[in-house]
C-alpha positions in Angstrom: -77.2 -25.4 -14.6 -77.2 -22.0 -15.5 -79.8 -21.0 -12.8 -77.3 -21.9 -9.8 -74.9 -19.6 -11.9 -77.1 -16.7 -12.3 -78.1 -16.9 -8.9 -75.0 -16.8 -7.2 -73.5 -13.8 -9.5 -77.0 -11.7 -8.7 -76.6 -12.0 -4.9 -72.9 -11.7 -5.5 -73.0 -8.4 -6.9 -76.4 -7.4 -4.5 -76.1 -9.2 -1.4 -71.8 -9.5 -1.7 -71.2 -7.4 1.4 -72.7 -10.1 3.7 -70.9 -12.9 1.8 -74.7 -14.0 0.8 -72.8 -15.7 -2.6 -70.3 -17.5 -0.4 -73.2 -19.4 1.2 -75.0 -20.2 -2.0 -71.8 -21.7 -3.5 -71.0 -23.2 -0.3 -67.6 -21.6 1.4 -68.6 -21.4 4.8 -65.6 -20.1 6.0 -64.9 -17.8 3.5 -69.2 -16.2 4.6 -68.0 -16.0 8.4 -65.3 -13.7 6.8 -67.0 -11.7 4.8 -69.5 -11.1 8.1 -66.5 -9.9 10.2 -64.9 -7.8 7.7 -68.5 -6.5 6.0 -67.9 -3.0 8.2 -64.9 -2.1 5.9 -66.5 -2.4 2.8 -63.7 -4.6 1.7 -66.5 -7.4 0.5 -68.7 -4.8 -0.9 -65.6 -4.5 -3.7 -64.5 -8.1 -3.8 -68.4 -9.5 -3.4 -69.2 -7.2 -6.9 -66.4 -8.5 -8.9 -67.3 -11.9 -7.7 -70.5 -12.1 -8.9 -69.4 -10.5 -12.2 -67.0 -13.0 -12.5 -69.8 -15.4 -11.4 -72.1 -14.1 -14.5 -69.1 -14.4 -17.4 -68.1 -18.0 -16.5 -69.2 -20.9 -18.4 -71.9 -23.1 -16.9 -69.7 -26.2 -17.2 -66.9 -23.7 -15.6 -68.8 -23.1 -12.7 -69.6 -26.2 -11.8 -66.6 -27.5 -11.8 -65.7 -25.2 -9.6 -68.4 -25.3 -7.6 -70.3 -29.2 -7.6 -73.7 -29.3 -6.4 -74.0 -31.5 -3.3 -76.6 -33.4 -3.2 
């Protein structure tokens, strides 16, 4: 779906700094990272080109990559 797509590149590029997109596509690990690190501004960067990345990739791309549980 391109919604789940969409979604996750907006609050990568917004809410990135937090690791909000990590939680959305389900890396758990990779969110409790971005929260200890968020003071360097290290996620800020790698959160924006995330959810760029996030917005150029093909639906059928993306969720490969990412399955929706269910």
């Amino acid at each position: 779906m391109a919604n789940r797509r969409i979604i996750a590149g907006v609050s990568g590029i917004l809410l990135g700094s937090v690791g909000l997109h990590k939680i959305y596509t389900r890396q758990y690990k990779m969110f409790i990272l971005y929260l200890i690190f968020f003071w360097t501004f290290i996620p800020t960067v790698v959160g924006f080109v995330e959810g760029v990345r996030y917005l150029f990739m093909t639906n059928e791309a993306f969720d490969k990559k990412y399955p929706k549980q269910q």
